[in-house]
Structures are given as structure tokens and as C-alpha cells.
ZAMARGU-4260 file (C-alpha; in steps of 0.2 Angstrom, whole numbers, plus 5000, padded with zeros to 4 digits):
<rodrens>
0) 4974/5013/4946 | 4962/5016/4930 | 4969/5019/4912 | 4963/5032/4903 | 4974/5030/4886
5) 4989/5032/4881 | 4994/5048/4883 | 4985/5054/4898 | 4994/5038/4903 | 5009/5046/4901
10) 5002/5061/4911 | 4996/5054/4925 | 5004/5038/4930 | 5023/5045/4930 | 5020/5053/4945
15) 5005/5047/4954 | 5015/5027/4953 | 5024/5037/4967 | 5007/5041/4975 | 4998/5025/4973
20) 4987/5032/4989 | 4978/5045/4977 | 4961/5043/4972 | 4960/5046/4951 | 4943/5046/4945
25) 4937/5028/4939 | 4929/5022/4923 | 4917/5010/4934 | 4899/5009/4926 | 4886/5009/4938
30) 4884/4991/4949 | 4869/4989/4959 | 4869/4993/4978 | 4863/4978/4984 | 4879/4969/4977
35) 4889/4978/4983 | 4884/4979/5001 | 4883/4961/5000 | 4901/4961/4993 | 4910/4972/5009
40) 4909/4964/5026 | 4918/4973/5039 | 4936/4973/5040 | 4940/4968/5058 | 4956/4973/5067
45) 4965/4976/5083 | 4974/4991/5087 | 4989/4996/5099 | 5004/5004/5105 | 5020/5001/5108
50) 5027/5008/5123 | 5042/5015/5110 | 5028/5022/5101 | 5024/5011/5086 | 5006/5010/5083
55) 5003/4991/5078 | 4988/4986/5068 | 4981/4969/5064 | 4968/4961/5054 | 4967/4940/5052
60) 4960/4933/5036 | 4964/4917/5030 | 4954/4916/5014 | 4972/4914/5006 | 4991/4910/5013
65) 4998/4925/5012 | 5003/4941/5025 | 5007/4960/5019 | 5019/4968/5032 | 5018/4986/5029
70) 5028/5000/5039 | 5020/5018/5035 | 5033/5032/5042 | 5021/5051/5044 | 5036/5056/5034
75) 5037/5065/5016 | 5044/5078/5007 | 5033/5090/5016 | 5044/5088/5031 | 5059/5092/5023
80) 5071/5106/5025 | 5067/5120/5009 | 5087/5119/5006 | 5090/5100/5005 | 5071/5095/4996
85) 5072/5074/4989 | 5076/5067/5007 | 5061/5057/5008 | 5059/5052/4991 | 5081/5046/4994
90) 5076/5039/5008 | 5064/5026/5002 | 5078/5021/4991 | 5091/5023/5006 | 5084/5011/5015
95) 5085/4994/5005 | 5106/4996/5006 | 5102/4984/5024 | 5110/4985/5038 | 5121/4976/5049
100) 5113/4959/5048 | 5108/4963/5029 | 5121/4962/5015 | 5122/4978/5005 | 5110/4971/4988
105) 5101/4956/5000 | 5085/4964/5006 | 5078/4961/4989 | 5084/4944/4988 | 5076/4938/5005
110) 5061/4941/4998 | 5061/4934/4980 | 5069/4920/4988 | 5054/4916/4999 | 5041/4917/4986
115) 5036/4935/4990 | 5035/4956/4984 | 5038/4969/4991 | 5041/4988/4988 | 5039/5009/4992
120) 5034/5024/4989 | 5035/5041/4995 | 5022/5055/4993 | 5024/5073/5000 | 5016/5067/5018
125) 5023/5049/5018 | 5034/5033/5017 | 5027/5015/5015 | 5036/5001/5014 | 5026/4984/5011
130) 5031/4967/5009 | 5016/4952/5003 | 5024/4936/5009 | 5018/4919/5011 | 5010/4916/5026
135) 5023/4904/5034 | 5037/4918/5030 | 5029/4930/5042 | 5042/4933/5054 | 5055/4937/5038
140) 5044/4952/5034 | 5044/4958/5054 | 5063/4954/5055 | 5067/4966/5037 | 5055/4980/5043
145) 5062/4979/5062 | 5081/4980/5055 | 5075/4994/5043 | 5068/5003/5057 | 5082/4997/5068
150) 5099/5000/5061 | 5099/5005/5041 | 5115/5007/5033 | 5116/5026/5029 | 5133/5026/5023
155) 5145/5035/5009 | 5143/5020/4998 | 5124/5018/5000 | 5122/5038/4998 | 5133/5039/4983
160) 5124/5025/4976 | 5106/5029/4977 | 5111/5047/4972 | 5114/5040/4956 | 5097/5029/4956
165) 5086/5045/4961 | 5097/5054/4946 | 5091/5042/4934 | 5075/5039/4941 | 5071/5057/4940
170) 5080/5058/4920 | 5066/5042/4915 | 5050/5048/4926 | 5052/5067/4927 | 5065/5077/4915
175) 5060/5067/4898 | 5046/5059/4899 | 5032/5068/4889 | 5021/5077/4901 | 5035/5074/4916
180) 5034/5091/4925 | 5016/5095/4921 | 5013/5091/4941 | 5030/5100/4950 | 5024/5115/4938
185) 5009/5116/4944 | 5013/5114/4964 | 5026/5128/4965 | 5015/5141/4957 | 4999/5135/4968
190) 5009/5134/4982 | 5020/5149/4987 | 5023/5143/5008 | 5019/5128/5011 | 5032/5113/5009
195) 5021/5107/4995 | 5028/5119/4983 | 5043/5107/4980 | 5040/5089/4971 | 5044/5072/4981
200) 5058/5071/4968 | 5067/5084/4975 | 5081/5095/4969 | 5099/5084/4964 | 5108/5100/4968
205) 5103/5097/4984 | 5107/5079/4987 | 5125/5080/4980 | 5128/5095/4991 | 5121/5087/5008
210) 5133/5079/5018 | 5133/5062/5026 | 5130/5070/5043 | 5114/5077/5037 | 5107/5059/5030
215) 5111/5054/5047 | 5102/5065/5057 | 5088/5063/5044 | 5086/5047/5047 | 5084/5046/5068
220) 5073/5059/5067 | 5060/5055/5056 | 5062/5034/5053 | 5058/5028/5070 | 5044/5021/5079
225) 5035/5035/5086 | 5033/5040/5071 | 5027/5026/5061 | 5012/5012/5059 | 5015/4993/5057
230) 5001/4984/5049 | 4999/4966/5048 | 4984/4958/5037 | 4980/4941/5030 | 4983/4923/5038
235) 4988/4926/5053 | 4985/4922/5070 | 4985/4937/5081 | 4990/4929/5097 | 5007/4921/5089
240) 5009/4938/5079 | 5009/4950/5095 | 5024/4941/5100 | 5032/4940/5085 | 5031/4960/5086
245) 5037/4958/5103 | 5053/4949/5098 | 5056/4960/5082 | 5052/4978/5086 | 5049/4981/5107
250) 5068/4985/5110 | 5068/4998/5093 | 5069/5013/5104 | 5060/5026/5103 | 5066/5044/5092
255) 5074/5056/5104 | 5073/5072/5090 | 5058/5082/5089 | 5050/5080/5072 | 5048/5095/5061
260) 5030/5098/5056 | 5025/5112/5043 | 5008/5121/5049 | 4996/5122/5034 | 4991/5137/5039
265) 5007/5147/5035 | 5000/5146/5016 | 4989/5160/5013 | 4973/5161/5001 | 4977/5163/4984
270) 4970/5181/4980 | 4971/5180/4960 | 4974/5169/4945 | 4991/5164/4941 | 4991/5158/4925
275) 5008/5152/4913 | 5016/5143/4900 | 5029/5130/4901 | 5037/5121/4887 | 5042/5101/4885
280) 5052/5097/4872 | 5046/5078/4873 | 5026/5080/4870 | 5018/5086/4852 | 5000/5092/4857
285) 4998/5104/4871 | 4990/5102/4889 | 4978/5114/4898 | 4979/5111/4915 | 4967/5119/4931
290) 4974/5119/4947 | 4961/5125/4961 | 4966/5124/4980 | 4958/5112/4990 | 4957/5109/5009
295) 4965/5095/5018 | 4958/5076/5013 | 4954/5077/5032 | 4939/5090/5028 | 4921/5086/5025
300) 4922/5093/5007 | 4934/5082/5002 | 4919/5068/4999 | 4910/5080/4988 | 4926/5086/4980
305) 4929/5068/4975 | 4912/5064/4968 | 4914/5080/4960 | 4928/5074/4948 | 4918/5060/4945
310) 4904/5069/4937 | 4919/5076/4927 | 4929/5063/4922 | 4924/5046/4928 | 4920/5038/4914
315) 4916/5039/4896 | 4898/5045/4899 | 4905/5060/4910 | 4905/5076/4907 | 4922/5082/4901
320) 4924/5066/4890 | 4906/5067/4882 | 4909/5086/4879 | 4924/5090/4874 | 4931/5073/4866
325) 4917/5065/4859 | 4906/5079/4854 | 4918/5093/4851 | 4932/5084/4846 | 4944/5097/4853
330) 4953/5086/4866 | 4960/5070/4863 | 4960/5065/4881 | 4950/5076/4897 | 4952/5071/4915
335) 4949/5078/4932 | 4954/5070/4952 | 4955/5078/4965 | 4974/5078/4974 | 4970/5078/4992
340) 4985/5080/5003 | 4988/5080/5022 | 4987/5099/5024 | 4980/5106/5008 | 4977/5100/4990
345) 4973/5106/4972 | 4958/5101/4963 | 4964/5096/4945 | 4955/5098/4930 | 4966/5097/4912
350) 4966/5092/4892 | 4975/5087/4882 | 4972/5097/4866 | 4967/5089/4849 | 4977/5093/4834
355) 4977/5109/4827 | 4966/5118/4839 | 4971/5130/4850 | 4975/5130/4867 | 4966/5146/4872
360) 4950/5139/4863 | 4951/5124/4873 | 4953/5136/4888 | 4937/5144/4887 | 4930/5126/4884
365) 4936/5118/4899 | 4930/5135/4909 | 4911/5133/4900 | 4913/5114/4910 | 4918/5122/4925
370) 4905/5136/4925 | 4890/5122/4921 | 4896/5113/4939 | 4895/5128/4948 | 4877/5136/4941
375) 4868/5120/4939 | 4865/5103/4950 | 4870/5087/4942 | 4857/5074/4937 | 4849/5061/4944
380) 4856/5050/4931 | 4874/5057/4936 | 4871/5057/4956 | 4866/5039/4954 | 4880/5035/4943
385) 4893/5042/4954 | 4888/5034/4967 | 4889/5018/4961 | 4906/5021/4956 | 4912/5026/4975
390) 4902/5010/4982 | 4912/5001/4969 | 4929/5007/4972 | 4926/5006/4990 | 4925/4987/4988
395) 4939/4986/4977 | 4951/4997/4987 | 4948/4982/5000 | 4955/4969/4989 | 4970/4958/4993
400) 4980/4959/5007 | 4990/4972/5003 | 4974/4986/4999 | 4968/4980/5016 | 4985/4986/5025
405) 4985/5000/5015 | 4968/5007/5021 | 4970/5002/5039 | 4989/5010/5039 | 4982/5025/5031
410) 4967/5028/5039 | 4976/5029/5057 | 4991/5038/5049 | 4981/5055/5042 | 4966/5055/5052
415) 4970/5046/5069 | 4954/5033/5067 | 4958/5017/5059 | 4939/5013/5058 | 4936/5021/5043
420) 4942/5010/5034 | 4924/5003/5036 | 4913/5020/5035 | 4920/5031/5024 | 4909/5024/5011
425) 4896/5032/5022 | 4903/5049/5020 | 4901/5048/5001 | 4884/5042/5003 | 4880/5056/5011
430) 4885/5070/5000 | 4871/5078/4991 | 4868/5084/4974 | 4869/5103/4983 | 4887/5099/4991
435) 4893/5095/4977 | 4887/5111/4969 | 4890/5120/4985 | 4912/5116/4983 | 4912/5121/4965
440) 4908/5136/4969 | 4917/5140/4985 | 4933/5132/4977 | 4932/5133/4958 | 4934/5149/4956
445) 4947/5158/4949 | 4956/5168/4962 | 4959/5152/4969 | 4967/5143/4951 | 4984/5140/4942
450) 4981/5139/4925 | 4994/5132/4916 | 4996/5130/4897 | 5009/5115/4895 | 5016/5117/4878
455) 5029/5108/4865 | 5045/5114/4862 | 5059/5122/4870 | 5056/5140/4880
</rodrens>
């Protein structure tokens, strides 16, 4: 995850260190081609399901001694019921209280002890769970994860407990942290619908009302293996692995509940602008934040939308930086990504607002940056530049064990082909100065925009 200074920092990584899947626009400079094809050999793998359902995925690598585990559950705050919102997000805390064979405060300790790290997060369309081991420890990681999946503890201790974690948790990360709310605010005035109008933090109201029955019944629907990927990457031998998964997870069995899905197409198109103020009593320059809705990070735009927000904000040559920090001096910090979701997304584009100028004059600046994308194609110097920066973060995102089981988990998880872990590069490639033109102007414009002035002080 880039930096881009302190308190865009403070923006963006408060919430998306809960959403380390996002792309965020880099601040790579261009890297020739040539070393970077020569740089990305192809990730090889083997793929296959359990008969309880688990989908197993493997890739052997023994460049160093070390094993990721990872355990992706197609489960987030998306799925959750409107009334009790923050079950996914308590759940990925939930389940380190152990289990029958794991003392309440152990699981942590198994893995510190062997040498290792391990840790989760939760997003509004999943749950991961990874654990980066020594290689000899192996069968520790498959025996945590299988009595994880297996028999958690989801008791009153446990649930009173991690209430008051999530509480505080959501007190440091969301309620006073300077520019906290700036994405919940955003979501539930975009979205109207859809699950995604609520925040993977969730509602405390609704966890101290929900019953122990409910965390329950939570739990044996959506944390089992039908609905779940294990992925193993690193030194490993996959023979002797297989039956290590055999002996771990093949007697789990399989989820009895139907598991809820929202269907994306309950939202309905935005028809007009929605623009607002909120107030935060923790930040002392003001924000202007765009919010345009996107399609699924399973649509063929969502290449161009990405390289998009690269022309905007990737790097300090781009566009919104070079403008309207550098030339005009009106912003101190100017950033764009595009937050691709399983079922929809929003395409953000924000500053935050230099000293003494005012927010609606930074408005109609950002919207003279907007314009220039839709009426004009980008340079070649840009298109080149850009593109180098995909190839580059294509071979990064492939680094260490733990990118590599990321990818592979996540690329079976939201679009069912595990193999494009080794071609999406291609459908970056592909886009072309005209696409990227093309989706600024059949998605940025403003019928289809929150347009949000985040401001200091009290309401």
C-alpha cells in the first residue's frame, strides 16, 4: 500500500488497512517492459474440491522456507442482516477466542511460538484469515485454520469480550480519527439498497442487542467450507500437502443453511446528484470528496477505471497532484482509486483543501479535472506512463508468499478463474486511450455522484 503523506495517510489507510485487497493508485515511475516481463514468470498451481466443498488451492515455491495458509470465507458485511450490520467484521475477531483444542488467548501464541505471523481482515464481500509460517510448521497452520473452520468457541465470554474490542477498535479507526467517517459517509448516501450502504464496522447498537443464538447461527451458515478457499503457497511439497488437508479439513462438514446473497441488481441507478456536508471535530482543513458509482470489479471497465485513477493520481507527475497541489496550491494533498466491490463500486476522486481556501472553489477545480478526462484523450506520455505502473504493480502484488495466496484465493473467490492471477496484466494492457475516455464519460458524471464536503467542527 503506497503513502501519500501524512494526512491523506490519515484518510485513506484507516479504513482501507481493513481492505488490504484494494487497489489505491501507486506512485511507481515508469520501469521498462522488458524488465518487467522478464521479472513475472507464471505462477503455477493446482486446484480442487473438497467433497465437503472447500476449494483447495496450491502453488510450490521453495525460493525461501516459508508457507502462507490462508482461509478466504465469500463472507462480509454485504451478507449481513440490515438490523444486526458488524457480524463480519466481529467475526473476524470472534474467531481467534479458539476452540475446544485451543485455549481462549492461545491461537496467537501458537504461532509467535513457531516463528511465524498471522492475521485478518474483513471487507464488505469477505473474510481472510492468513497465517506465514516456516515451512516445517505447516501442518500448525492446516490444524489452526481446520479447528477455526471446525469448532470456534462462539460463546458469552468471547462475545462480550470482542464486543468491547470492536468498540474500541471502531472509537481509535473510525469515530476520532481525523477523517474517520469520510468513507461510511459516503456509502450510505451512494448507496440507498444495496448492503453496501452500511460500513464493515457496523452498528454497536446492533451487536450489544444480538443475542448469542444469532452469533450462532451466524457462524454455521456462512464459516464453513462450502463456502470458503484454502490456499497454500510456498515450500511445500504438494503430494505430502494433499494429505495433510486430507487429515485436517476432509471430515469438516459441509454447511447445511442456505447462504444469504444480496443481488446487485436491487440498487437502482442514481438519477441525480446528492451532495452534503458532514462535520469532524478531529480534522482542521476540509475534504471534497467525488463519489461516482462503478460497476462490479468483475466488469471489463473496471481495467480502464483503474488506469483512470492513475492518470489522476498516480504519482507526482499526474494530474490532480501536478494541478491542483503544485501549480495551484489549493489542495494540500489530491488522490483518486477506484473501490471496486463484488457487486458494484464507487469511483473516488477527493482533496484535501489548502489553508484558507474555500471548499466550493476547490469544488469547481476538482470538476475542471474531471471535465478534462471526459472531453480530451490522455497523452502518450500518460498512456505510457500508466502502464508501466500496472506492469509494475502486477509484479509486486506477486511478492512473498502471502501476495501469492492472496491473488490465487482471490481471484477464484470473486471471479471463479484462479488463473488470472497470471493474465489480468493482459486486460490492463489492453485498454486503450479511448476506454479510458469512454468510462469517464459513461460514469463521471454527475447524476451518478455523492459529492460530499467533509468539513471541521461540530454540526
Amino acid at each position: 500500500m503506497e503513502k501519500f503523506g501524512t494526512l491523506l495517510t490519515l484518510l485513506l489507510l484507516n479504513y482501507l488497512s481493513m481492505n488490504k485487497n484494494l487497489l489505491v493508485a501507486g506512485l511507481l515511475g515508469p520501469i521498462s517492459i522488458a524488465g518487467i516481463l522478464a521479472q513475472s514468470p507464471q505462477i503455477k498451481f493446482e486446484e480442487y474440491d473438497m467433497n465437503n466443498g472447500l476449494h483447495v488451492i496450491l502453488h510450490e515455491d521453495h525460493s525461501v522456507p516459508l508457507v502462507a495458509v490462508t482461509v478466504n470465507y465469500h463472507v462480509g458485511s454485504k451478507n449481513e442482516n440490515p438490523e444486526r450490520t458488524g457480524f463480519a467484521h466481529f467475526f473476524e475477531h470472534l474467531m481467534f477466542e479458539g476452540s475446544p483444542n485451543i485455549k481462549r488467548g492461545e491461537f496467537f501464541k501458537y504461532i509467535s511460538n513457531a516463528g511465524g505471523d498471522n492475521n485478518a481482515y474483513t471487507t464488505q464481500d469477505q473474510t481472510f484469515y492468513y497465517e506465514v509460517l516456516p515451512s516445517n510448521q505447516l501442518e500448525l497452520g492446516l490444524w489452526l485454520e481446520s479447528e477455526r473452520m471446525l469448532q470456534s468457541k462462539v460463546e458469552d465470554i468471547g462475545v462480550n469480550t470482542q464486543r468491547e474490542v470492536v468498540k474500541e477498535e471502531k472509537r481509535l479507526r473510525v469515530d476520532n480519527q481525523p477523517y474517520g467517517r469520510f468513507v461510511s459517509e459516503i456509502f450510505v448516501r451512494a448507496f440507498k439498497v444495496h448492503p453496501y450502504r452500511w460500513a464493515p464496522i457496523g452498528s454497536m447498537e446492533h451487536l450489544n442487542a444480538a443475542a448469542l443464538s444469532e452469533f450462532i447461527d451466524f457462524y454455521k451458515t456462512f464459516y464453513v467450507p462450502n463456502n470458503a478457499v484454502l490456499t497454500i503457497t510456498g515450500d511445500i511439497n504438494i503430494v505430502t500437502t494433499k494429505t495433510l488437508i486430507d487429515k485436517y479439513f476432509k471430515d469438516i462438514p459441509k454447511g447445511t443453511k442456505q447462504i444469504p446473497r444480496p443481488t446487485p441488481s436491487v440498487e437502482p441507478a442514481m438519477t441525480k446528484e446528492v451532495r452534503d456536508s458532514v462535520y469532524d471535530e478531529f480534522i482542521q482543513l476540509p475534504a471534497v470528496i467525488y463519489a461516482y458509482r462503478i460497476p462490479s470489479m468483475t466488469s471489463p471497465d473496471y481495467y480502464a477505471l483503474q488506469m483512470m485513477s492513475q492518470v489522476l493520481s498516480g504519482g507526482a507527475s499526474s494530474r490532480m497532484n501536478k494541478e491542483l497541489v503544485d501549480n495551484q496550491q489549493k489542495a494540500l494533498q489530491a488522490f483518486s482509486f477506484s473501490y471496486a466491490l463484488e457487486d458494484a463500486g464507487l469511483f473516488i476522486t477527493a482533496s484535501i483543501v489548502s489553508a484558507g481556501v474555500d471548499v466550493k472553489e476547490m469544488d469547481r477545480l476538482m470538476q475542471i479535472e474531471v471535465d478534462k478526462m471526459k472531453n480530451d484523450l490522455i497523452t502518450e506520455t500518460e498512456f505510457t506512463k500508466i502502464r508501466n505502473q500496472m506492469e509494475s504493480q502486477s509484479v509486486s502484488a506477486n511478492e512473498g508468499v502471502q501476495g501469492v495466496a492472496t491473488n490465487l484465493s482471490n481471484a477464484y473467490l470473486f471471479h471463479k478463474n484462479t488463473g488470472l492471477v497470471n493474465n489480468e496484466l493482459d486486460s490492463y494492457l489492453k485498454v486503450t486511450k479511448d476506454d479510458i475516455k469512454r468510462v469517464a464519460n459513461q460514469y463521471l458524471v454527475k447524476e451518478n455522484r455523492v459529492v460530499l464536503f467533509y468539513l471541521p467542527g461540530k454540526k
